[in-house]
C-alpha angles and dihedrals in degrees: 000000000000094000088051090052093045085047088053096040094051088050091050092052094038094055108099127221084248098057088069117003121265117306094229099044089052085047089068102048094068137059119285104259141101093297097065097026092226104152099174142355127215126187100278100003147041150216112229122160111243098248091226101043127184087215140010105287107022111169146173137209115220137187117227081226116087108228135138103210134062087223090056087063123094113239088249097056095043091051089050090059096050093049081054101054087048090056085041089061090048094051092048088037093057099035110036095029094234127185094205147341141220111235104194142170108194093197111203133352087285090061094051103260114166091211120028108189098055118061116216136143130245111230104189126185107228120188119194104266094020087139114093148165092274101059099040110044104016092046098228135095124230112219115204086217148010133277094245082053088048097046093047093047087047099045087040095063096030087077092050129100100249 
């Protein structure tokens, strides 16, 4: 199993923005739901779950714009997407319970950014003690519930007053 999961992982990585167009960009041209894990939409930004999430929950804050920069971004669009990722921590705080998060921006392929070309930042849930055995020596993660439950909790309390 482990070495299934390594051969994916590896062809995920590997793929490259070109092969298929950018994931965000594709994310946008379809209707908000679970297919295309768009939560919410600001003006010049939106909320969409990472489809291979280190934890429940696991979302990013995008610009519309594809750039692949925080400095090639306007200030209001940079201040949208903080005050995003604010109402982002609310919303997690509020529906998963969680102690903590880890609030990231891999910039460019050497930083470890998925995808390279369109800028977007990680917002994570963490918990005390949510290391365990399975991530660190079996190499894969165990999620307590699916993407399409994830996306409709989060939508769910993204339209509430928190």
């Amino acid at each position: 199993m482990k070495h299934l999961w390594a051969a994916w992982r590896m062809k995920y990585i590997s793929k490259s923005e070109s092969d298929d167009g950018c994931i965000f960009c594709k994310a946008l041209e379809k209707t908000d739901g679970a297919e295309n894990l768009v939560v919410a939409r600001g003006e010049q930004t939106f909320l969409i779950l990472n489809k291979f999430p280190y934890t429940s929950g696991h979302v990013m804050v995008v610009p519309f714009q594809h750039v692949d920069s925080l400095d090639l971004l306007d200030p209001p669009t940079r201040a949208e997407m903080m005050e995003m990722v604010s109402r982002a921590t609310v919303v997690l705080r509020e529906i998963y319970k969680s102690q903590g998060f880890n609030v990231g921006i891999n910039m460019g392929s050497a930083a470890g950014a998925g995808v390279p070309g369109h800028i977007h930042i990680h917002i994570v849930s963490r918990w005390g003690g949510d290391t365990n055995f399975m991530s660190t020596v079996g190499e894969v993660r165990v999620l307590p519930e699916e993407l399409a439950q994830s996306y409709e909790r989060i939508k769910q309390g993204w339209g509430k007053n928190l």
